[in-house]
Each structure stands twice: as structure tokens, then as C-alpha cells.
C-alpha positions as CSV (number, residue, x, y, z in Angstrom):
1,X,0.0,0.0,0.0
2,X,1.7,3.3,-1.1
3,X,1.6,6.4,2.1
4,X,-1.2,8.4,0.3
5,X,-3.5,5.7,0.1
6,X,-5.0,5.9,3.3
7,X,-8.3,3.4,3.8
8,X,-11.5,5.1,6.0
9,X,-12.9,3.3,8.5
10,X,-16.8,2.5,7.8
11,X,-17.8,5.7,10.1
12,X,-15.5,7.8,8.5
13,X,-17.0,6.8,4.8
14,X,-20.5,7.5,6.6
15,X,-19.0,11.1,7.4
16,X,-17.5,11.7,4.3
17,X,-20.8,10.0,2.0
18,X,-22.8,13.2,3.5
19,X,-21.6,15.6,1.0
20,X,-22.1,13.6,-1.6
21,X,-26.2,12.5,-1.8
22,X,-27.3,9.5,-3.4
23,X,-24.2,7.8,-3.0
24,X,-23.9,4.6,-0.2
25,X,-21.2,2.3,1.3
26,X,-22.1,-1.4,0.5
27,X,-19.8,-4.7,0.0
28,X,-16.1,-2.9,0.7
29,X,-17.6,0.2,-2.2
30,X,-19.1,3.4,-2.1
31,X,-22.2,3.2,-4.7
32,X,-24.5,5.2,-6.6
33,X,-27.0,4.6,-9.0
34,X,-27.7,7.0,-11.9
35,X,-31.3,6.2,-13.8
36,X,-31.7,7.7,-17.5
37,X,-34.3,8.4,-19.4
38,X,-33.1,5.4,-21.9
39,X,-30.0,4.0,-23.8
40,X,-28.8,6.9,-25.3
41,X,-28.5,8.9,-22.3
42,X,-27.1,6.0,-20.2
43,X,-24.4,5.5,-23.4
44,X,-23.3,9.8,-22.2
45,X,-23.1,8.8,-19.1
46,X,-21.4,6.1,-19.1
47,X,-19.0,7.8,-21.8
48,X,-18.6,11.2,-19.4
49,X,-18.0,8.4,-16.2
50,X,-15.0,7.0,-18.6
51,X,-13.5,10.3,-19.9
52,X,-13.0,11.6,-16.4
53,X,-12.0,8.4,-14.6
54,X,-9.6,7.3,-17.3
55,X,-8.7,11.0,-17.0
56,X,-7.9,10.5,-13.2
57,X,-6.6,7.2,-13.3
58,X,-9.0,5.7,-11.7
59,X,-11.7,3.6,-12.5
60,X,-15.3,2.2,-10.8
61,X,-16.6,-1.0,-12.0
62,X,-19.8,0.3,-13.7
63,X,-22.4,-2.3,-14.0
64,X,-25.0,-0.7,-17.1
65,X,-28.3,-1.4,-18.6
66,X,-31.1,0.1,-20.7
67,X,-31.8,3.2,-18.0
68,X,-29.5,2.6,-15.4
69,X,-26.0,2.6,-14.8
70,X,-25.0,1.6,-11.5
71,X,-20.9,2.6,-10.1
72,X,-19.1,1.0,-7.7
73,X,-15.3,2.8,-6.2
74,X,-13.1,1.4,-4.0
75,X,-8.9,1.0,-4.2
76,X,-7.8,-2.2,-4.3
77,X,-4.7,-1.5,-4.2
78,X,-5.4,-0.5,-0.6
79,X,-8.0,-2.8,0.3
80,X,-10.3,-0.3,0.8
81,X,-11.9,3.5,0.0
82,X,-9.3,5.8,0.4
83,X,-9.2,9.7,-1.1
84,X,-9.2,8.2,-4.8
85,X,-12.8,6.8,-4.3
86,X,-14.4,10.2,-2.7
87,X,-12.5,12.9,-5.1
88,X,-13.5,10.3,-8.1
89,X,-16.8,10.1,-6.9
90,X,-17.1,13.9,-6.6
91,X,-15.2,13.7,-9.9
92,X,-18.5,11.6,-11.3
93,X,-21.2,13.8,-9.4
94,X,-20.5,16.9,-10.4
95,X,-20.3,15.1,-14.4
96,X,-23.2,13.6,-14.8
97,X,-25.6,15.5,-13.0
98,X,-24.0,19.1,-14.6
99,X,-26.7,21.7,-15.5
100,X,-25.7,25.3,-16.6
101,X,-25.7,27.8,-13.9
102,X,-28.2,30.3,-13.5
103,X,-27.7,33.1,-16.2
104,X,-25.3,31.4,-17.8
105,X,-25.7,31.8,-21.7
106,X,-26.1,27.6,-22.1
107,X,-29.9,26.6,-21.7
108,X,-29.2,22.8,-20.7
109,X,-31.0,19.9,-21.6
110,X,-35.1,20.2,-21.6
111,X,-35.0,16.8,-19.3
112,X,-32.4,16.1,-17.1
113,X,-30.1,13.4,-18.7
114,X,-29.3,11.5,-15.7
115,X,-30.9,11.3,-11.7
């Protein structure tokens, strides 16, 4: 295990799974499950999940189906969720749920692409 890949015990993944809703610690992984509206949405998101974690260099086992695409982070090079799985997770959030700000110039998709 290399010094920056501290693992969290399960309270401390509790603590740190606050400030990023939807997403849950189950079977050694921190999870979420985005739904779509059908296949070609889940195709972006699954294609936006693989630009930024290939990106990061690090990558969630991704289990996908017609309007679903369920992700799964942990390290296993450490055994466990260290810094890697939150910041990818963040990484993932802040991706697929992205909606233009308030005023900006970019009207965003009619329906959501992902939940």
C-alpha cells in the first residue's frame, strides 16, 4: 500500500458520503445509481464516467443497462476506499448531474439526462 492511500474506516466513509447525496457504502464500495431516461443517455453517461475516470486514473466498476448505470469505487490497491474513491466520486457527481448555472448563456437539456 503506497503512504497516500490511506483506507477510512466505515464511520468515517458515513462522514465523508454526507456531502455527496445518493451515493452509499455497501460490499467494501461506495455506490451510486444513476437512472436515464433510456439507452442513449445511459451511453453519455457512461462515456462522461469514462472520460474523467480514465482522466484520473482511476476507474469504478460500472455495471449498465437500458436506463441505469450503477458505479461501484473502491482502491484495491489498498483494500479499501481511500481519497481516490471520494474525489473520483465527486469527480462523477459533479459530471453527470451538470446543468448550466443560472444566467449562464447555455440553456441545458429540456430533461435532465441522468438522476
Amino acid at each position: 500500500m503506497a503512504r497516500d492511500e490511506r483506507t477510512y474506516s466505515e464511520s468515517e466513509i458515513a462522514e465523508r458520503l454526507r456531502g455527496l447525496p445518493g451515493w452509499s457504502y455497501r460490499d467494501g464500495a461506495i455506490r451510486r445509481t444513476y437512472t436515464t431516461d433510456g439507452w442513449p443517455s445511459t451511453l453519455m453517461v457512461v462515456n462522461a464516467i469514462g472520460f474523467g475516470c480514465e482522466a484520473a486514473s482511476h476507474h469504478p466498476d460500472l455495471t449498465v443497462s437500458w436506463s441505469r448505470v450503477d458505479v461501484a469505487l473502491n482502491t484495491h490497491s489498498a483494500k479499501g476506499i481511500t481519497d481516490k474513491d471520494f474525489e473520483t466520486a465527486e469527480l462523477i457527481q459533479r459530471t453527470v448531474l451538470w446543468n448550466p448555472p443560472a444566467g449562464s448563456a447555455l440553456t441545458g437539456s429540456p430533461k435532465p439526462l441522468a438522476r
